[in-house]
N, C-alpha and C positions, 0 to 999 in steps of 0.2 A: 504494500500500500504506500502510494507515496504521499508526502506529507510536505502543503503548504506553507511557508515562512518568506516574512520580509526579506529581502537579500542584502544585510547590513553585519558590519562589524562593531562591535558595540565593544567599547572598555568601561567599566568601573574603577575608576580608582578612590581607596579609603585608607587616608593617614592613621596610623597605628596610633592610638591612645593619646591623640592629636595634641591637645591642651596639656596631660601630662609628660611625656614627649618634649614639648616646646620646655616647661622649667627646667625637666631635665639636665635638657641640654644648655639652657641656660647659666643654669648653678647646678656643677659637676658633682657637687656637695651629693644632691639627690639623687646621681648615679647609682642604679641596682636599689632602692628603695622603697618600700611602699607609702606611694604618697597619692592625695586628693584633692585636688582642685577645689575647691569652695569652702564652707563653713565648717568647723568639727562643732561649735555649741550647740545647744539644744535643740536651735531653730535651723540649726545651717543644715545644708542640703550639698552633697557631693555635687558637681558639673562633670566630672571626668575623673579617674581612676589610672595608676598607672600598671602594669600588669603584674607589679609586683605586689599588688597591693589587689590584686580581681582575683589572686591566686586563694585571698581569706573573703573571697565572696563581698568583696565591696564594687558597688556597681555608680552609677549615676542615676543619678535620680534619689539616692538613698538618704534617708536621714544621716546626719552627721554624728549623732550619738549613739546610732545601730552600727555605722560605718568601725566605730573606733571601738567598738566593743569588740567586732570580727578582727580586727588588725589594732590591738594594745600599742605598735609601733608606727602606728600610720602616722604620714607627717600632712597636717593642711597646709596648701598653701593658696593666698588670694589670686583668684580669679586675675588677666593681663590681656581684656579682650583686644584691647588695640593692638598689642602686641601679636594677637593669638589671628590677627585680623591682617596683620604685614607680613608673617610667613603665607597666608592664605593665598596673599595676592603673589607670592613669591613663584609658588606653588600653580596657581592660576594661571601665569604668565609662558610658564615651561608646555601646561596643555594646546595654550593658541601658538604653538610654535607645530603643532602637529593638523591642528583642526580650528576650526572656528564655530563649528557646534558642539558645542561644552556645555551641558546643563548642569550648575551648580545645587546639591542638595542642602549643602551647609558647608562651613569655613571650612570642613574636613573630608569632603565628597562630595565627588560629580561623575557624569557618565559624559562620556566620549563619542561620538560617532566617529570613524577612522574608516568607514569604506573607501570615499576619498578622501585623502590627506594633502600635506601641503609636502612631504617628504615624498611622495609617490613610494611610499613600501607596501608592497599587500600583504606582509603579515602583521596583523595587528596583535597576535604575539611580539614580534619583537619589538613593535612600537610600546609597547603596555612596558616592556624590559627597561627600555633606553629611559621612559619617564623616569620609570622607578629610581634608574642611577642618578639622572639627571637632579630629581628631588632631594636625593640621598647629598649630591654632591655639594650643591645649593643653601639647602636646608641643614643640614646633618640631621636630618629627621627621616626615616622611613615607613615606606607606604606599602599596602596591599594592592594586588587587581584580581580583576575578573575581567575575562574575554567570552564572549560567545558571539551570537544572533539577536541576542536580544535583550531590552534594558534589564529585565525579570533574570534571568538566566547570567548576566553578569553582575549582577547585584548579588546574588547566592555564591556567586562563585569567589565573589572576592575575598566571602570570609572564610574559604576552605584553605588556606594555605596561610592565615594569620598566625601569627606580625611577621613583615618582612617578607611574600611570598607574592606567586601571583598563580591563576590556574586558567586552563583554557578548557571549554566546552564545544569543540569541533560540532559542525551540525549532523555527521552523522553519531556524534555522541550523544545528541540531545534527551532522545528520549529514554537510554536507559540507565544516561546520569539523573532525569529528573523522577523514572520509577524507584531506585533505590536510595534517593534522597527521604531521611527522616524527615516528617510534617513539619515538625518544630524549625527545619530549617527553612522553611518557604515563607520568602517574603510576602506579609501581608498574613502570616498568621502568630499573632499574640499568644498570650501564658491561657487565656480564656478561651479561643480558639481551639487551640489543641486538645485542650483538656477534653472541648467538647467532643472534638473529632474522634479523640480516641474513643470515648465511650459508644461511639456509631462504630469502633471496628478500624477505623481508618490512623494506620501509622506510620507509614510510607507513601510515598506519590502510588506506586504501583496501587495500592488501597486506593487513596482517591480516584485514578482514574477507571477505575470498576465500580464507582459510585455513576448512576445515571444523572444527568442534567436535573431532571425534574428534582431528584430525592437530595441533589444539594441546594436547592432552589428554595425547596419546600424547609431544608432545614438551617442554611447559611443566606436567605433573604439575598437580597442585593447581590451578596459577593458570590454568591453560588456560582455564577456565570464566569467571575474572575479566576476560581478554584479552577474549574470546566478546562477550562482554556490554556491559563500557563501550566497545568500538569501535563497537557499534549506542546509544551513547546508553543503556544500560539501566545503572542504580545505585540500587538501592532504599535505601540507610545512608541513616537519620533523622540529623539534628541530635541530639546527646546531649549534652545539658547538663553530665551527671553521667557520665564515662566511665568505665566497670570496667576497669580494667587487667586486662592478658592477662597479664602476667609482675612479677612483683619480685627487683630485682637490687638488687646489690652490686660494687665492684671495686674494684680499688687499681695504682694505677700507681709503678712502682719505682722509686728515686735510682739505682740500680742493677740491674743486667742480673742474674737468677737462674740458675745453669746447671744444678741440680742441683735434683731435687725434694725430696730433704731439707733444701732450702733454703726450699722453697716451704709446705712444710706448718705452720709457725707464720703465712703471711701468711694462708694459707687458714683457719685459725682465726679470725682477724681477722674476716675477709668472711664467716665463716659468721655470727660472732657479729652482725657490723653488719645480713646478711639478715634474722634472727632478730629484732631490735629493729621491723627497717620490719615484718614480716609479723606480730606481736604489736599493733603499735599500729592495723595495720590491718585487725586478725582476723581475716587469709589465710592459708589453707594452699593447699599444692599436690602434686601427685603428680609432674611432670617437671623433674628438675636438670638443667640446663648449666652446664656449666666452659667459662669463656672465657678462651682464651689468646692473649698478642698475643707475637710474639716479636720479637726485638733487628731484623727486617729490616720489620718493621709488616705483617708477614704475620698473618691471622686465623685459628685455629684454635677450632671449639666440639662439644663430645663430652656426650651428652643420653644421659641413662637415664629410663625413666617406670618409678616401682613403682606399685603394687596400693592405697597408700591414700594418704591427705592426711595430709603431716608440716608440718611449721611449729615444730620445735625445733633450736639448733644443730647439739647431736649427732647428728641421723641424715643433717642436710643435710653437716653434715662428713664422715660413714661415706663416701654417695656418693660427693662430691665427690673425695677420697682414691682412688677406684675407679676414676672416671673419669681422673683426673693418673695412675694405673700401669695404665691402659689401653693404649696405646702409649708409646715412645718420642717425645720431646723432640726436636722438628726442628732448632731453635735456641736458642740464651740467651733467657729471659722476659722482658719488659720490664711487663707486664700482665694480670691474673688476674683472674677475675669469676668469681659463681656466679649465675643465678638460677634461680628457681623460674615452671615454666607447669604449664599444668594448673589450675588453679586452683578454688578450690569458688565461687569467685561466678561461672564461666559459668553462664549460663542457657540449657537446650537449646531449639530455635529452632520453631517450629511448624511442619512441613513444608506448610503453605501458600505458595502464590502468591498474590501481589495484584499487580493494576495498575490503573492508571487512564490510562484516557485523556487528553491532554494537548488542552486546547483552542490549537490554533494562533495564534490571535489572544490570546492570552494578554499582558498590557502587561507590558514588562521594561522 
């Protein structure tokens, strides 16, 4: 049976422990240590982890007092966005020496397209190499890749050979590197996810793709179609240079625990005013609010309304917002409050067309 795919080379590149990494090398002092990016007190919150320090289960995202409980030797240290923001662009600069569609995911990752390059090499293996050195050279920081066909399939791959590695998924490898791939490693599926999948039976791609359309439809809503698809290899997302955000937010993290919503409603002013500023300078409006609430246990809670037109001024986004917070009851004390806005008028509706293209096998990666 032969099997349709875009005809594209696609890299992944993802800096290794990127933020931790950069002090690192910084202050040699922190050479081989375990250390964390952000706050160690009660209220701080890890940004970044360094692998000697993910070795005692400290991650990002993590409270700062669970962090230092798993690692007694962990060292904090503050956050240096600007800094963390000049190797980025260091970093950045070595990719448009290859290509000029580079879709940035964050200061520490982007996806490449390299079918045509400015180097004319058709392997985008050894294009993905040469970055690597290049960054290495530049930076003294080292990066992962991933090569395949496609953004989904290089995005997995870049993390099978971390830190300091890179892996290619040849297109006639695709599909029985992507049946013996554990679930848990398939991007776009979370700790909640999986959990669910397994209980259906499903713990490998090869499980998933013996699931019928309908029966993950029926039991993964929306993404069922997304599962469907990249388990067979199929991911039509171009390279986007220029990415349209889907949502603009705002949020504020507390010194103090909030218990009361008339506590909350001067911080919400705040955050509405601060959404208002990014959605004016970026001449977006939108028609769906979320209020994002974290409370004192780092439990998530988020409560969405869509009206009828595009606002983009404080006041109505605070009316909302205001709606949403005496929507229900307050589970716990606040630690955390965000608003933003989706919907947005810069979607652009999608042409109900298909396209495929046949993939030549022999294809040099």
């Amino acid at each position: 049976m032969e099997l349709d795919f875009p005809k594209r080379k696609i890299i992944h590149v993802d800096m290794d422990a990127f933020y931790a990494s950069v002090e690192q090398y910084d202050n040699p002092d922190l050479k081989g240590k375990p250390i964390a990016v952000g706050g160690g007190s009660k209220r701080g919150v890890v940004s970044a982890a360094s692998y000697e320090a993910r070795k005692f289960g400290v991650r990002s995202a993590m409270a700062g007092y669970i962090a230092k409980k798993n690692c007694p030797d962990l060292i904090f240290v503050r956050p240096r966005f600007d800094r963390y923001k000049e190797v980025s662009n260091q970093v950045r600069d070595i990719f448009f020496e290859y290509t000029d569609l580079v879709e940035p995911l964050s200061l520490d990752e982007a996806y490449l397209d390299v079918t045509q390059n400015k180097k004319g090499n058709p392997s985008a293996t050894l294009i993905a190499k040469e970055i690597r050195k290049k960054i290495l050279d530049k930076t003294g920081l080292t990066a992962s890749a991933g090569i395949s066909i496609n953004k989904f399939i290089a995005k997995v791959a870049s993390d099978y050979n971390k830190p300091n590695g890179q892996k290619t998924v040849n297109p006639e490898e695709v599909i029985p590197f992507l049946e013996a791939l554990d679930i848990r490693k398939f991007y776009g599926v979370g700790k909640v996810t999986a959990e669910k999948m397994y209980k259906l039976g499903i713990f490998t791609g090869l499980d998933l793709k013996k699931k019928p359309l309908e029966f993950l439809d029926q039991h993964f809503g929306k993404s069922g179609s997304y599962y469907y698809h990249v388990v067979r290899g199929i991911h039509t997302s171009e390279v986007k240079p220029h990415r349209i955000p889907k949502s603009v937010g705002a949020e504020r993290t507390f010194s103090e625990n909030l218990s009361s919503e008339v506590f909350m409603l001067e911080k919400l002013d705040s955050i509405a005013g601060e959404l208002e500023r990014r959605l004016q300078k970026s001449k977006i409006a939108g028609k769906t609010i979320t209020l994002k609430i974290k409370y004192s246990d780092f439990t998530l809670q988020t409560r969405s309304k869509t009206i009828p037109y595009f606002i983009s001024n404080k006041e109505l986004i605070l009316e909302t917002a205001k709606e949403l917070l005496y929507q229900s009851e307050l589970q716990d004390s606040v630690r955390l409050l965000g608003i933003s806005l989706a919907n947005l008028n810069t979607e652009k509706k999608k042409a109900a067309e298909k396209e495929s293209v046949s993939v030549q096998l022999k294809i040099e990666f």
